[in-house]
C-alpha positions as CSV (number, residue, x, y, z in Angstrom):
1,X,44.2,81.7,158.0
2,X,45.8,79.2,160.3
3,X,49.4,78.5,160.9
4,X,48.5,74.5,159.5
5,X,46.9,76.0,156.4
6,X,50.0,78.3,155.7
7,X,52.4,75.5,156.0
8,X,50.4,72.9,153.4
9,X,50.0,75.8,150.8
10,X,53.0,78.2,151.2
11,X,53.8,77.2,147.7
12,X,50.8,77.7,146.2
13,X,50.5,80.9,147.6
14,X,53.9,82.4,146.3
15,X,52.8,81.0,143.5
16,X,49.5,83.2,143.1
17,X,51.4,86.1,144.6
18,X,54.0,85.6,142.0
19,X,51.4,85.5,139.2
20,X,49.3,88.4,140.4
21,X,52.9,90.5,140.5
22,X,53.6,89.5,137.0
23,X,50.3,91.6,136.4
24,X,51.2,94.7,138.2
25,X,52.5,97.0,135.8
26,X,55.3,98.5,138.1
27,X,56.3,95.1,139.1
28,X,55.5,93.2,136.3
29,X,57.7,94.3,134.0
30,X,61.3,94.5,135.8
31,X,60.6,90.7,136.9
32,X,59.7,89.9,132.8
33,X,63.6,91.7,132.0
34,X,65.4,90.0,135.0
35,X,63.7,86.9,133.6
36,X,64.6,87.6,129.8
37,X,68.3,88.2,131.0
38,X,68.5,85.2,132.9
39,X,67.6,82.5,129.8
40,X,69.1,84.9,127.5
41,X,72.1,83.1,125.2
42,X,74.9,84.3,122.8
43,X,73.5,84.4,119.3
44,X,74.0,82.0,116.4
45,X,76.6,82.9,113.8
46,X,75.5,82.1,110.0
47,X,77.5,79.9,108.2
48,X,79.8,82.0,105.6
49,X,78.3,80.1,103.2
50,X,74.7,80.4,103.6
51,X,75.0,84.4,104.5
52,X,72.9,86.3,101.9
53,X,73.9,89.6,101.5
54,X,71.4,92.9,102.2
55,X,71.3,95.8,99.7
56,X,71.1,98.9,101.4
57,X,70.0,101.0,98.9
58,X,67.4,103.7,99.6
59,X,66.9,103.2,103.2
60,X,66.8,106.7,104.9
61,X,66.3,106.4,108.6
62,X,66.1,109.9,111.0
63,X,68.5,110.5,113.8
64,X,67.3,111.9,117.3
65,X,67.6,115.0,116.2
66,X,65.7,115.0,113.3
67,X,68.6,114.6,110.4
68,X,67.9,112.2,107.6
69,X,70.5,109.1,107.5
70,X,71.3,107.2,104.2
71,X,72.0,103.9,105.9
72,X,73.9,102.9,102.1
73,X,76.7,105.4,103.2
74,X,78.0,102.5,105.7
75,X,78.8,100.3,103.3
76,X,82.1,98.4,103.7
77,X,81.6,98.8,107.7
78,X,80.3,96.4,109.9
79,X,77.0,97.4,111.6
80,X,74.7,96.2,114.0
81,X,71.3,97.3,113.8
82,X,68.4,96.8,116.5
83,X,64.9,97.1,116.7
84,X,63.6,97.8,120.1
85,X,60.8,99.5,122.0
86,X,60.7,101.5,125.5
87,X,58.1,98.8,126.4
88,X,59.8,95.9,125.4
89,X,60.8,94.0,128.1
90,X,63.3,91.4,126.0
91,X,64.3,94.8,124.5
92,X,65.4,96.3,128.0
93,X,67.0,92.9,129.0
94,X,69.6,93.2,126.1
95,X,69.9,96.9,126.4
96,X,72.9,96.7,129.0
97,X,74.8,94.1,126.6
98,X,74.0,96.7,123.7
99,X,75.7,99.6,125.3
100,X,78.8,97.9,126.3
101,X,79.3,97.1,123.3
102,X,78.6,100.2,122.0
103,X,80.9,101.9,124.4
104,X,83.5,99.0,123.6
105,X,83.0,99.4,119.5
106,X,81.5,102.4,118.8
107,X,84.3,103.9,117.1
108,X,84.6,100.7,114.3
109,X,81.5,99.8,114.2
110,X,78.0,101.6,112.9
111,X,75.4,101.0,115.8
112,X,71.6,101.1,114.7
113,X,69.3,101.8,117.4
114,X,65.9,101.9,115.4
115,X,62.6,102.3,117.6
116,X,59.1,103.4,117.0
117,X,58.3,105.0,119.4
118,X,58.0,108.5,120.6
119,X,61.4,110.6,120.9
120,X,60.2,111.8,124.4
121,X,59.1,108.3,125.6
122,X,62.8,107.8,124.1
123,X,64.7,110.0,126.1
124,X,63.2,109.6,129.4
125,X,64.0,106.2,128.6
126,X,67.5,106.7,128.0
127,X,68.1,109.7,130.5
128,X,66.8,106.6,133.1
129,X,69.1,104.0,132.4
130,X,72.3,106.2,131.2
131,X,72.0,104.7,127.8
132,X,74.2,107.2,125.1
133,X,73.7,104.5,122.3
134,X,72.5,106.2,118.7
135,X,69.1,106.3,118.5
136,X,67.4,106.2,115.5
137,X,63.7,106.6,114.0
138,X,62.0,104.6,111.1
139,X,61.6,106.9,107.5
140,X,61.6,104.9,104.8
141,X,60.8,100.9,104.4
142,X,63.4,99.0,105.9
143,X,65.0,96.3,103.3
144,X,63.1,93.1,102.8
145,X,66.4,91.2,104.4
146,X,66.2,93.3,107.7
147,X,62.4,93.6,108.4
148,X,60.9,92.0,111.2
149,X,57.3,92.3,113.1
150,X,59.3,91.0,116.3
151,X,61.0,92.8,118.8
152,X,64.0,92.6,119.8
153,X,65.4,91.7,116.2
154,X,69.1,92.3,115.6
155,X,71.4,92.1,112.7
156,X,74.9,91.9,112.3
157,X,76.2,92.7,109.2
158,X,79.5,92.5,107.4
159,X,81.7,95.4,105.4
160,X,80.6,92.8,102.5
161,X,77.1,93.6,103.6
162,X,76.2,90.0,104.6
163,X,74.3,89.2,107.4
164,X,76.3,87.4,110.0
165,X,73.9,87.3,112.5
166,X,70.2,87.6,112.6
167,X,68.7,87.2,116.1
168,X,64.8,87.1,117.1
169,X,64.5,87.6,120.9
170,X,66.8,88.8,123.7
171,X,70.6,88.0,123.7
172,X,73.6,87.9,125.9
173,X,75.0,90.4,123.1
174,X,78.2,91.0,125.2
175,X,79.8,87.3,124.9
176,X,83.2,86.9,123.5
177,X,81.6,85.3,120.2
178,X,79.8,88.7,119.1
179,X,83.1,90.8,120.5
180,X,85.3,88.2,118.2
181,X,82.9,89.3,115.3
182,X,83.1,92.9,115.7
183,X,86.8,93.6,116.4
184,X,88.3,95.0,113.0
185,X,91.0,92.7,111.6
């Protein structure tokens, strides 16, 4: 290639070497969370009016170390509860937000961590990042109110056991708003 035909389609070319990048697994995915991070937004509060309230009743999840969790036992506590996935790059975007907030809160408020995937994907996964959030695994079906085919997909709720927030997609979870919401009164 000549030095004329470098200057009149530099562009282009990042642009193709950008694209290919996106499809190289080891490269593709860190530039997919630094992008996720970068448009990501404080969620949307639900108006107290409009908040329906979720029954919790019967829904068993499993802890990492195999223990059976009656998610009902947290009534009258605020909890947040996420879906998420290992490969999920929105997932891993949020993830730093998540933990501060889980190191911030942890000791008011019940933190969800609910995944899929397999406990030793899981771990590596956390051992790599220095996440210590809760982990936990699906066991029973999750209530009609909290399910979701969509990952990330996090719910606030309220010791009245209304949602307060329900958000679809990555977040800026550690914003003033959400840290307003979850300080105890």
């Amino acid at each position: 290639m000549n030095k004329a035909f470098l200057r009149k389609h530099w562009s282009n070319i990042l642009l193709v070497a950008f694209i290919v990048l996106l499809f190289i697994p080891q490269t593709g995915k860190p530039i997919r969370v630094f992008f996720h991070r970068l448009l990501s937004f404080s969620p949307s509060v639900e108006d107290s009016d409009s908040r329906e309230r979720v029954d919790l009743a019967g829904w068993l999840i499993k802890d990492r170390n195999g223990k059976i969790v009656s998610v009902e036992g947290f009534k009258g506590k605020k909890i947040l509860i996420n879906y998420w996935a290992t490969w999920c790059p929105p997932c891993i975007a949020e993830m730093p937000d998540l933990q501060s907030l889980y190191n911030d809160f942890g000791e008011d408020v019940v933190f969800l961590f609910i995944t899929g995937d397999e406990s030793d994907r899981v771990n590596k996964f956390m051992t790599s990042r220095d996440f210590d959030f809760p982990v936990y695994y699906y066991f029973t079906q999750v209530p009609s109110l909290l399910s979701s085919n969509k990952l990330p997909t996090t719910y606030l709720i309220d010791e009245n056991q209304e949602i307060v927030i329900e958000k679809v997609g990555a977040a800026k979870w550690n914003s003033e708003k959400v840290r307003d919401l979850l300080r105890t009164e």
